[in-house]
N, C-alpha and C positions, 0 to 999 in steps of 0.2 A: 596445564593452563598457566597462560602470564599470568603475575602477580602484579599490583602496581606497589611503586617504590615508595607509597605512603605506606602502606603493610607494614614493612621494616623499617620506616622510622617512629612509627608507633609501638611497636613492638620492643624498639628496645630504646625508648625515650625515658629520662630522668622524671622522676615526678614532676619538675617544676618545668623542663622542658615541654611533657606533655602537655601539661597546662596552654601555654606558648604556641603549639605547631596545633592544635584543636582548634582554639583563637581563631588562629591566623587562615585554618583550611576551611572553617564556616561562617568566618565574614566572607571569602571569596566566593563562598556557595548560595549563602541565605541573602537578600537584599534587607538593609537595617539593621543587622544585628551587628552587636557590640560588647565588650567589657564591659562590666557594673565600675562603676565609680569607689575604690578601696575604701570600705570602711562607708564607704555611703548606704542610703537606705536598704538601698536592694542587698551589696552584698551583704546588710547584716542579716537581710532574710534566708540566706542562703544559694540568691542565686548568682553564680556567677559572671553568663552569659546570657545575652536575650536577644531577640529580635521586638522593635516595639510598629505600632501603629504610622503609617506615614501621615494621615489627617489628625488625630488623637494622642498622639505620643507612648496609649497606653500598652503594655506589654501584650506580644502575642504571640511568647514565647517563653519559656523561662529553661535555662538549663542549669545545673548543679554539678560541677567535675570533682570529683572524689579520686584521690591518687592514695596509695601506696607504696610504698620502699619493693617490698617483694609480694610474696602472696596474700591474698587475702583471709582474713582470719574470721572466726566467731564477734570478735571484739569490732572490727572493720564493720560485720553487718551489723550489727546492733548501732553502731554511729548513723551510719546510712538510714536506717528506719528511726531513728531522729530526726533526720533531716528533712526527711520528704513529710515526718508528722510536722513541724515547724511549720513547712511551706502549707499543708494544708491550714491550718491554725491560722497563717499571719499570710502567706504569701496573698500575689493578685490572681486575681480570676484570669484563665490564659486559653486559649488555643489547645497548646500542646508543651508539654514540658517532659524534660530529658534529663533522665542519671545517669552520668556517663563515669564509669569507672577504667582507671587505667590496665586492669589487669585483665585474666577470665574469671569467671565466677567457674569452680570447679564444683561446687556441692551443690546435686539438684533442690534440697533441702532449705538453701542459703536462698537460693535463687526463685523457689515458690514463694519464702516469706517476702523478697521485696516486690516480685510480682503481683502480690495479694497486699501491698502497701499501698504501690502504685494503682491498681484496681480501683481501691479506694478514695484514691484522686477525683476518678473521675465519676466513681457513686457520685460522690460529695458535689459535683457541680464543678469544684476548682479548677480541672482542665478536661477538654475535650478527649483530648488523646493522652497516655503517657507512658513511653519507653525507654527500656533499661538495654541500656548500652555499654554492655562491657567492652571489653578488647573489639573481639568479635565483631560481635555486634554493631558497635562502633564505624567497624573498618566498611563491614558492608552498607550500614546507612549512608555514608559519607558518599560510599561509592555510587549507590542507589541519588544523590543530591546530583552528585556529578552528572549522571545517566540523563537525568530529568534535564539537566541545564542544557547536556549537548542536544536532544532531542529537541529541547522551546528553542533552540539557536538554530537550529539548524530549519526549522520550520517556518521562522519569523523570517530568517533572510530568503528561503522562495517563497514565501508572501508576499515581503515588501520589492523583489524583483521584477515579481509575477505583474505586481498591479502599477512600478513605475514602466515595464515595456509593456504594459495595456494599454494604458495613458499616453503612452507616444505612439505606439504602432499598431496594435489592437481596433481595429475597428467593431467584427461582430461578436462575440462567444467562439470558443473554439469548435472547429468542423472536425471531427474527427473520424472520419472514412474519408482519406485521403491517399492518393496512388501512390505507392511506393514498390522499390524492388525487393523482393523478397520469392523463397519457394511457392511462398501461399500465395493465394488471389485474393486473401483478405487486404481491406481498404481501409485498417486502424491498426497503426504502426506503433501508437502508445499502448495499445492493449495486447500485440501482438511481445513487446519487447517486456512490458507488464509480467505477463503468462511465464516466459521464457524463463523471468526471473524466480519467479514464485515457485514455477514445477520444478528448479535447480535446488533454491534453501529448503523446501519439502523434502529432498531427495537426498541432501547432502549429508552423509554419516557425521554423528553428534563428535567425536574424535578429529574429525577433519577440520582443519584449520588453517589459514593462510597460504601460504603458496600450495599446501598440500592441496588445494582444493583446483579447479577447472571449471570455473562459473562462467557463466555466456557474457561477453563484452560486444558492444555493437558501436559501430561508426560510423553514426548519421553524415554521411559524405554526399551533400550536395549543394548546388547554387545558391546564387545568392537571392535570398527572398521567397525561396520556399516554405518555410516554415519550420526550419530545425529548433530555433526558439522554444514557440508553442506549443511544439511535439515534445520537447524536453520538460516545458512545464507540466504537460498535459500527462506526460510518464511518473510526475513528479505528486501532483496529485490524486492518480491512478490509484497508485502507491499507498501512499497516505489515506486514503478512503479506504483501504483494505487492510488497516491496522499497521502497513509498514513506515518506516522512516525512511527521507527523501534526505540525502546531503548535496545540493543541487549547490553549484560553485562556477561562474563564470570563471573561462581560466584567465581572465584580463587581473581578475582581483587575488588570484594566487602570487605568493613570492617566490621568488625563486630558491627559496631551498627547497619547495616542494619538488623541482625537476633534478634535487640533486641524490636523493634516495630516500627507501621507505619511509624513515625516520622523519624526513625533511616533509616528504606530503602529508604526515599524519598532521604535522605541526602545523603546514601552511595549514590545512584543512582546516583546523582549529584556531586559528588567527584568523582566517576569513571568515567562519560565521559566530564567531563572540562578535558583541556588539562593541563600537570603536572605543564606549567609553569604558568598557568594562575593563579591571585595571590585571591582566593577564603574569601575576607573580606568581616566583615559587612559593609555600608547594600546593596553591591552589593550581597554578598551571599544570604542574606534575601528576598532578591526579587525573585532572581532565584528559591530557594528553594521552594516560597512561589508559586510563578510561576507556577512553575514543576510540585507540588501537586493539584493546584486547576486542572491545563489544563489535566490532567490525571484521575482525581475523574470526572469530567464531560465530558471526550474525547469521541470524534467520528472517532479520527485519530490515537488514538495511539495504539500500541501493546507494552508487556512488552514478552523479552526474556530472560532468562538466560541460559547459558547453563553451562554445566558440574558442577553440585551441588555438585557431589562427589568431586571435585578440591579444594574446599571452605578448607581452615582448620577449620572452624567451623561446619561441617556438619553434624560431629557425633553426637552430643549435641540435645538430645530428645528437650532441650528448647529452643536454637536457632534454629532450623526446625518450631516448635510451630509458635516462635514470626512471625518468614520470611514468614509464611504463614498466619498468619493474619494482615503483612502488603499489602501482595497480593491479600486477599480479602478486605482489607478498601480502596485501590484504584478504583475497579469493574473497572480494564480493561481486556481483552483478554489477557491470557500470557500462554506462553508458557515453561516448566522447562525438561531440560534433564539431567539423568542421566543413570549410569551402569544398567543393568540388577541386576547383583549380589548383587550391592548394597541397589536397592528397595526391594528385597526379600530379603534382610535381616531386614530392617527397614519397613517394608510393613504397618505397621499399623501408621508409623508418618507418610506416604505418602496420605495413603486412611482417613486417619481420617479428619470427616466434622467439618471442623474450622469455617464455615458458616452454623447459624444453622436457622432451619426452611427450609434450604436451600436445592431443592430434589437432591437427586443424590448424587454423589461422590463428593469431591474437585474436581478432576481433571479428566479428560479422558482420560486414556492411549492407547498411539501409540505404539507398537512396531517392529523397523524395521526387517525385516524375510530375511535369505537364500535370494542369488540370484540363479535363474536358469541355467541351462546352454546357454537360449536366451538372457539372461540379459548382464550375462559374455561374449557371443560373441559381442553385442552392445556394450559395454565397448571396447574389444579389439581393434572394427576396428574404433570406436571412438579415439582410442588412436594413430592408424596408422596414421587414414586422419590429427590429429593434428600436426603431425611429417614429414608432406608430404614437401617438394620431397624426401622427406629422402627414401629408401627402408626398410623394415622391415628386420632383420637378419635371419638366416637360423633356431635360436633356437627360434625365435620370430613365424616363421611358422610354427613351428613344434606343438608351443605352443596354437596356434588358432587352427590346426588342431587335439589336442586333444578333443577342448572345442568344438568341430563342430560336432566328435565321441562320444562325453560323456565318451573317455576315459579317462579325466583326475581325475578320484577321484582315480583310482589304481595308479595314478601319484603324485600326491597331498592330497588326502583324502578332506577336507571339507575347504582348507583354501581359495580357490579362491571363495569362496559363501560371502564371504566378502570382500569389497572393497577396505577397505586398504589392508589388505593382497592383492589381485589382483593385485593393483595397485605396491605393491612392485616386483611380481611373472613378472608382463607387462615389468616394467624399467631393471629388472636382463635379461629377452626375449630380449628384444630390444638392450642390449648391447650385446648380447653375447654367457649370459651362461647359459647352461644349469643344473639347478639345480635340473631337475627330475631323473640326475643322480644316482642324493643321498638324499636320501630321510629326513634321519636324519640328514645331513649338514644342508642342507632347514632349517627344523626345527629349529634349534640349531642358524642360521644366525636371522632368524625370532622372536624367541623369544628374541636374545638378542636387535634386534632394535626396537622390540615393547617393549622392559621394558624403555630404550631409550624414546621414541616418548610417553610414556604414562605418565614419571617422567615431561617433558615437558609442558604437556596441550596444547594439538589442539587448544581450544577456544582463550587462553588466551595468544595468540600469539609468543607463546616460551619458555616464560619464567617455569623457573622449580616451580612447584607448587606443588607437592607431592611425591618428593624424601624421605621424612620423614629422620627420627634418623639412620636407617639402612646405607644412603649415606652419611651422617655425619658422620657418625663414619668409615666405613669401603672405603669411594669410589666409584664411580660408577662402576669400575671394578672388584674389590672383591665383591662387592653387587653382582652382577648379577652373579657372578659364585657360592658365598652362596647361591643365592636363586634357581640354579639347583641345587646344594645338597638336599636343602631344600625338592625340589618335588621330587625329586628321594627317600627322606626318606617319604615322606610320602605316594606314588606312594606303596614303599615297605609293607608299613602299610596296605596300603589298601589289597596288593596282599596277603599277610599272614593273614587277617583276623583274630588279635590276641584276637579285640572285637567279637566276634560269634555271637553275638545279634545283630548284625547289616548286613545290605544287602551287596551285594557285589558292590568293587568302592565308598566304604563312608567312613568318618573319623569322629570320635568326636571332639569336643574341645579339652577336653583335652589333648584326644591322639594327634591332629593336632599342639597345643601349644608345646610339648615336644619336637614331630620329629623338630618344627621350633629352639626350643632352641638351638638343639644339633648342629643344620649350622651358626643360626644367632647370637647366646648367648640371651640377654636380647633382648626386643624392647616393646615398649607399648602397643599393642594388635595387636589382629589378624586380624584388619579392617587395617594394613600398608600391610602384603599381602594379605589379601581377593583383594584391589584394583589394584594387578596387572591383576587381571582378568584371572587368572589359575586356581583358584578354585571358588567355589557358593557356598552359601547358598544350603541345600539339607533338611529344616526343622528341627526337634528336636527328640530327642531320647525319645522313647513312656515312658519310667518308665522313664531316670535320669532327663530327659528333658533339658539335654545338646544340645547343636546345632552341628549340623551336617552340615559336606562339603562333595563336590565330585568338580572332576576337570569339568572346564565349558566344555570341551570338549572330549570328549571319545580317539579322537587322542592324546590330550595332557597324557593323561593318558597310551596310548599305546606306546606314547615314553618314557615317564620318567621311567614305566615299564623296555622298552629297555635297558634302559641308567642304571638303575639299577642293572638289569642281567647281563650285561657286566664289570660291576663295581665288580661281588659278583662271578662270574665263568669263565668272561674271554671268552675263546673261546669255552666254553661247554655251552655260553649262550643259545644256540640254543635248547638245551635239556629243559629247562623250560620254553619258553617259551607260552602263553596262548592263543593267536591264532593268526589267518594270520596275521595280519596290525602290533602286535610286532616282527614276523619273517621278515617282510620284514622293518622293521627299524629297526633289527637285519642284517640283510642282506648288509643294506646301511652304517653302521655305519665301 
């Protein structure tokens, strides 16, 4: 088993060093606590270390370090039960108080008298608690501080994630019988990846550790606005309700040395969920770090999350993908990576490629989440009512449920309520008011602009803007989003003209997809900054040039930009070209 690299330098620390590296590794751990003032009241009490009250100032903590040259003598414990008789005598009433000695205590003998000292600490009323900390001892409480620290860090940051993407995009409680692909015909994919995980660290011999292990990894690989989010939250507090730890990490907020190897991801991991202001030095870092990687290489508790890969600005990078996945397998914990649809088929083979070798099966096992029904969608709906109760629901808000209860609403909406964030926007615009099934292409047109919005953003990553790219730099977020409807309306028109004939209808090459984007956007770095709005996919590669092909992710989207084109090109004779029903009636609405 690792050892961490505090071990040996306590181990063979000078007395006045040890002194020194204790300091300095249980300020980083305990919040408040401090050095006693030389020759001040306390240390003539004998304490030399404390932690005090943040309202009160008064101690709520007291520690005592007691060094030696070499071993510890008859003469060494007889000083020591001096000292802790002192503190009872004179010291303050505390919490918990600590003797930490630098060496082992070797004589069981030695080691019952100051046990039965300290005992009597806490007869006496003077401290709650109180432990004798030798070497030993020592090394593993420290590490045990550590433990605790990574655990409240790790918990606090999917808390505070969890509830800044409720607040933005969250409208009911989470659903959690929701359709996904998988063997099973279960309809709970947090519970289902949950299981997977838990029947693995049950199962996994106690010997087994890091890469030697072969834990289930899963890759929530779908569109956009289905709920890979929520599902990760939702796996996250699964988890954690079942006594495991969740290390739940948008990859927007990883650094890049996390993608450069194991070492580098334990580190990112551990930079992203200490909190910003916590002051991450040696050798409180070094412990933690050193912490983090053993309790994770040998865990029975923990799960690794990341979500949204695509967020990362490192993503694209064939060899930062490489490294970030064989620090995912040198840990052998359960972990869980979400990203786009669009984006794995396009990179498909850095995703499937087995970085664990000998190893059966894929890297990973992919989820992904499906269409909701129209039972699904009514579940949502009246979920979203009873949230808002006593409130009544509005006249467009019933009219809205009572499409989804007829299965009229795809002539209303076509396919965008089968996704939940969309729903969830279609529910909130219901519930106030309005009716936007009046117009079909408004809809649309409102929709797309607040999902380019909500997508430059990052769901996981709590708000903050994560891949706006050089397009928003340069132009705005509001000339952006009106370039990039040009954008698909020229390429909407490419596809309708079919100027390539080798190719099926509804596809674009690169090339030709590069040009139409020039002619809106001017210059930009490639065509992974609009592939990831999620308007067009991956549709494979062209049989002779073996250029890569797109189609839009969605057939509707297609049929409005269509729209939006012919009205652009004839105005009010759009009607004459158009290609069939669902363009004529967002012909119709526009």
């Amino acid at each position: 088993m690792k050892t961490t690299k505090l071990r040996g330098e306590i181990m063979s620390a000078s007395p006045d060093e040890f002194d020194l590296l204790i300091s300095s590794v249980a300020e980083g751990l305990i919040p408040r606590f401090v050095r006693s003032k030389r020759l001040g009241e306390r240390d003539r009490l004998g304490i030399d270390l404390f932690q005090y009250d943040a309202d009160t100032g008064a101690e709520t903590l007291a520690v005592q370090v007691k060094t030696v040259e070499r071993e510890i003598k008859p003469r060494h414990i007889k000083a020591f039960r001096k000292e802790i008789a002192k503190f009872q005598k004179l010291g303050p009433t505390v919490d918990e108080y600590w003797l930490v000695i630098n060496k082992p205590l070797k004589v069981a003998s030695e080691r019952t008298e100051l046990t039965d000292d300290l005992a009597s600490l806490v007869t006496s009323g003077k401290a709650a608690k109180a432990r004798l900390l030798d070497q030993e001892g020592l090394i593993k409480h420290l590490e045990t501080l550590a433990r605790g620290r990574l655990v409240a860090w790790s918990a606090e940051l999917q808390a505070n994630l969890k509830e800044a993407y409720a607040t933005r995009l969250q409208v009911v409680k989470y659903i959690q019988d929701v359709p996904y692909s998988a063997a099973s015909l279960d309809w709970n994919p947090a519970a289902a990846i949950a299981k997977g995980a838990r029947a693995f660290l049950d199962a996994v011999h106690q010997d087994q550790a890091g890469r030697e292990r072969n834990p289930p990894r899963v890759l929530i690989a779908s569109g956009f606005g289905f709920g890979k989010t929520t599902t990760l939250h939702a796996v996250a507090e699964r988890w954690v309700a079942a006594g495991g730890h969740a290390l739940y990490v948008p990859a927007a907020l990883l650094p890049q040395r996390a993608f450069a190897n194991g070492a580098g991801l334990v580190d990112g991991l551990l930079s992203t969920i200490a909190p910003a202001d916590f002051p991450l030095q040696n050798p409180t870092k070094r412990l933690l770090r050193d912490t983090l990687r053993t309790d994770l290489e040998r865990s029975r508790d923990w799960i690794l999350l990341i979500d949204a890969i695509d967020e990362s600005p490192h993503w694209s990078s064939q060899v930062h993908l490489a490294a970030l996945w064989a620090g995912v397998a040198a840990l052998g914990i359960p972990t869980v990576v979400s990203v786009r649809e669009e984006v794995y088929e396009s990179r498909r083979l850095e995703f499937d490629h087995r970085v664990v070798r000998k190893a059966a099966g894929d890297f990973f096992e992919r989820f992904e989440l499906l269409d909701w029904p129209p039972s699904l969608i009514g579940t949502f709906l009246d979920q979203f009512a009873t949230e808002r109760a006593p409130a009544a629901p509005s006249a467009a808000f019933r009219r809205f449920r009572e499409a989804v209860k007829t299965e009229a609403y795809t002539e209303l909406y076509g396919d965008i309520p089968r996704r939940p964030l969309f729903l969830s926007m279609l529910a909130e615009d219901a519930w106030n008011g309005a009716d936007p099934e009046q117009d079909l292409s408004r809809l649309y047109d409102k929709y797309f602009r607040r999902k380019l919005m909500t997508d430059w953003s990052g769901a996981g990553a709590g708000g903050q803007v994560v891949r706006a790219g050089a397009l928003t730099e340069r132009h705005g977020y509001e000339d952006t989003i009106e370039r990039m409807m040009q954008a698909m309306q020229a390429v909407a028109t490419e596809m309708l003209r079919r100027t390539n004939p080798a190719l099926p209808a509804g596809v674009i090459a690169a090339p030709d997809l590069e040009r139409c984007l020039r002619q809106s956007l001017g210059e930009f770095a490639n065509a992974e900054e609009v592939l990831l709005i999620s308007v067009l996919r991956p549709a494979g590669r062209h049989p002779s040039t073996r250029d890569r092909l797109f189609s839009f992710a969605h057939q509707s989207f297609f049929d409005w930009f269509v729209a939006k084109s012919l009205i652009a090109e004839h105005g009010a004779a759009a009607d004459q070209w158009a290609t069939n029903d669902a363009v004529r009636l967002f012909l119709k609405t526009s």
